[in-house]
C-alpha positions in Angstrom: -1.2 21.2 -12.4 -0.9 17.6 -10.7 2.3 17.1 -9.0 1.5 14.2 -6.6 -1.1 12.0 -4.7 -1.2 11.9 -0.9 -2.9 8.8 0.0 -3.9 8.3 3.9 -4.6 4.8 5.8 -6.8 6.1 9.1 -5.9 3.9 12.2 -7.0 2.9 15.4 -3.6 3.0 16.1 -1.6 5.4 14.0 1.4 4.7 16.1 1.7 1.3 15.4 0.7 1.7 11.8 3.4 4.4 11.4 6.4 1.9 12.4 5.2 -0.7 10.6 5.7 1.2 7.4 8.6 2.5 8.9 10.7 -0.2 9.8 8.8 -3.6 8.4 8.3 -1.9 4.7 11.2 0.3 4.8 9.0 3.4 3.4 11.5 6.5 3.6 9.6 9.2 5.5 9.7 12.3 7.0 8.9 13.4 10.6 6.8 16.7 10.1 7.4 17.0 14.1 6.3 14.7 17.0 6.2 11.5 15.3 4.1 12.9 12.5 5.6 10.7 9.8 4.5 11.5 5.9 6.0 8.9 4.2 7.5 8.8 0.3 5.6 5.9 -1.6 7.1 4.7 -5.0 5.2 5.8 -8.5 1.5 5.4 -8.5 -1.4 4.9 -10.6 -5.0 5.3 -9.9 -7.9 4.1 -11.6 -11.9 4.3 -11.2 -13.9 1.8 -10.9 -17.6 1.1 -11.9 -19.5 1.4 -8.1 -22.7 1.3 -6.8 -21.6 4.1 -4.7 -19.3 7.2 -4.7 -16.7 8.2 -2.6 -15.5 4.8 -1.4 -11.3 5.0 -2.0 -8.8 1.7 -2.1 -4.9 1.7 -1.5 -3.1 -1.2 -3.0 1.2 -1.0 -2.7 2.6 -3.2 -5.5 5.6 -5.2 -5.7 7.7 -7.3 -7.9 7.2 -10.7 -6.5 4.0 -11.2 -3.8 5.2 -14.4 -2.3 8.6 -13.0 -1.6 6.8 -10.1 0.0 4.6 -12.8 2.0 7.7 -14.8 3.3 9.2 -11.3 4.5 6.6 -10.7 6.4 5.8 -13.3 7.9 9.8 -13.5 9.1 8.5 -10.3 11.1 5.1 -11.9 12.1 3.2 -9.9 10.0 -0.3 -12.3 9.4 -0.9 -12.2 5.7 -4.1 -12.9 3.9 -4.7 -16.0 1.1 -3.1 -15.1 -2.3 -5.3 -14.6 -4.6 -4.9 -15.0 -8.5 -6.6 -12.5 -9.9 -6.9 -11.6 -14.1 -5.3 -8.6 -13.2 -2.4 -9.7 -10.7 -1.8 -11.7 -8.0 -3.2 -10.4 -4.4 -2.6 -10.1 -0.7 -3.6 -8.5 2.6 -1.6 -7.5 5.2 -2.6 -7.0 8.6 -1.1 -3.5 10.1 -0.3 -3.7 13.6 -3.6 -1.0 13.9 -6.0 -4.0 13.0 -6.6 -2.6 9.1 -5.7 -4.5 6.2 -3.5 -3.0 3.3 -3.6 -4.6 0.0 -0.5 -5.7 -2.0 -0.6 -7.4 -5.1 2.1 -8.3 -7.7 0.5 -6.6 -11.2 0.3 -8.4 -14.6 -1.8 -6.1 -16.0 -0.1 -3.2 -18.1 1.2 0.3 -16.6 1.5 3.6 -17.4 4.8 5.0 -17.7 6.1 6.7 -15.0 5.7 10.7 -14.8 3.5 13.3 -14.2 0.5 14.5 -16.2 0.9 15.1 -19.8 
């Protein structure tokens, strides 16, 4: 049976990366020992896509209120991308300190109640 998802972000700089989430997004975490940090993410969803290809993965943290989110960050000099209005919610990037991107968007679509599989 399900019981979680473990999603990973691969970095040219995992260090970086890993206090970002740390101490700009306030993830709670766990150090699995020298500064190997798993971090707790809130509920999650997942959903598939139609692709021209397989194998190709997105991570997307959401959040209440995107611009709110933007204007924290950017008090901490964290470069955000446009805001885009999407059908399905409004979207950001945010650039890790590693050089990726990590999408955040602010949902409108519906969601799934939280819980494990039925």
């Amino acid at each position: 049976m399900i019981t979680g998802a473990h999603a990973i972000i691969y970095s040219t700089d995992a260090e970086a990366d890993r206090a970002f989430l740390r101490d700009i997004l306030k993830l709670t975490y766990i150090d699995t020992g020298d500064g190997w940090l798993i971090f707790a993410l809130p509920p999650a969803e997942a959903a598939v896509h139609p692709s021209e290809n397989n194998n190709i993965h997105e991570l997307f943290l959401m959040c209440d209120d995107v611009q709110a989110l933007m204007s924290e960050m950017q008090s901490h000099n964290v470069i955000c991308g446009e805001l885009h209005h999407e059908d399905w919610g409004m979207l950001t990037y945010v650039r890790l300190p590693g050089g990726g991107n990590l999408g955040i968007y602010e949902p409108c679509h519906s969601r799934p109640p939280v819980g494990g599989p039925k």
